[in-house]
N, C-alpha and C positions, 0 to 999 in steps of 0.2 A: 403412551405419552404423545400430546398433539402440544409442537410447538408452534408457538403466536408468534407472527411478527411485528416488531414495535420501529415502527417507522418515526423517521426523523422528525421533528416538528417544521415547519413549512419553511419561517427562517431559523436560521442557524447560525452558529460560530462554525467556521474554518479555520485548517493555516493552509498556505500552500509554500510547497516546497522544490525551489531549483535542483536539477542531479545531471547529472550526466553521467553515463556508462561506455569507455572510450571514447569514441564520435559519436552517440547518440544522445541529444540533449532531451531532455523531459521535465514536464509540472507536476508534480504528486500533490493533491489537493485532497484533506481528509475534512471530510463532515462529520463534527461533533453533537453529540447527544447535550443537552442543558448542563449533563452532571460532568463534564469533560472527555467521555468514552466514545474512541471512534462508533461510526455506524455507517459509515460509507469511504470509498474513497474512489478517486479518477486519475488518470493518469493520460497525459496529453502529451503526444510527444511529437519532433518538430518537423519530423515527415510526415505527415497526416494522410492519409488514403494508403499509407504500407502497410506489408503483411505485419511487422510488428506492432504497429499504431494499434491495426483492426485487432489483434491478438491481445495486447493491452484493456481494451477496451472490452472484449469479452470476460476476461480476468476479473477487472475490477467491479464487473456487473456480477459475477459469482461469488466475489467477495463482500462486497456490501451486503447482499441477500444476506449470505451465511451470517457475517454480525449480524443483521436485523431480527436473526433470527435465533440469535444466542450463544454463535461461535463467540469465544475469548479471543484476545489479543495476543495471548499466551498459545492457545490450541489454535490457532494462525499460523503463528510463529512456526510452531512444532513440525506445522504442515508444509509450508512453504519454505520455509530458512533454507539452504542448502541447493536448493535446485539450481542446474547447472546445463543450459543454452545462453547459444549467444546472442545477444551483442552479453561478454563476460568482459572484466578485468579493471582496471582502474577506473576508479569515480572523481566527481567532483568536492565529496564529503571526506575533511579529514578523521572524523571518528568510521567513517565504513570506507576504508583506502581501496578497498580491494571487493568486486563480488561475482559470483560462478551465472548472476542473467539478473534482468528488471524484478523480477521476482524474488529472488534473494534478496537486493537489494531492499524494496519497500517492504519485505518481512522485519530484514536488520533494522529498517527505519524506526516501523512500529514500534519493534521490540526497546531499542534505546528510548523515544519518546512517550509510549504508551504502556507498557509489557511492566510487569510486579517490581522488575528493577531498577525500570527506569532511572533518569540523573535527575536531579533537582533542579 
């Protein structure tokens, strides 16, 4: 099996989203496919040139790929949810009060916004 990837169309719908993880503030900005399903996302956070910023940044370029390329939002989740470096511990978001790293977090994000369960 050779998977294809289906890249975004040129403009797009976004949301972006405020969070903070303790003292570290951040933008989660998710690029939408036409049909509402993530296909990219970035993450911008407020110390720019840190090791976490550049480590963010790597992240979200391996995760966009992988959707573009037919990862789930669900097998995301499964992958991601749980990981546990720091910066961990109280957010800005009262449905995710609590997460074990930036990763967790934007899997939790997904999963409540995007993921088969989503809220209405």
């Amino acid at each position: 099996m050779i998977a294809s990837r289906q890249s975004l169309p040129v403009t797009r719908e976004s949301i972006t989203h405020k969070f903070s993880v303790e003292r570290h503030e951040g933008y989660l900005t998710i690029g939408l496919y036409p049909n509402g399903k993530p296909g990219e996302i970035f993450i911008k956070m407020a110390k720019e040139g840190s090791t976490i910023s550049g480590m963010c940044q790597a992240f979200c370029r391996a995760f966009s790929l992988a959707l573009q390329y037919g990862l789930t939002v669900e097998e995301a989740v499964a992958r991601f949810k749980g990981m546990r470096f720091e910066p961990m511990g109280f957010t800005s978001n009262p449905d995710i009060p609590e997460c074990s790293s930036i990763v967790d977090y934007v899997a939790r994000y997904l999963e409540l916004n995007f993921g088969s369960g989503r809220r209405s």
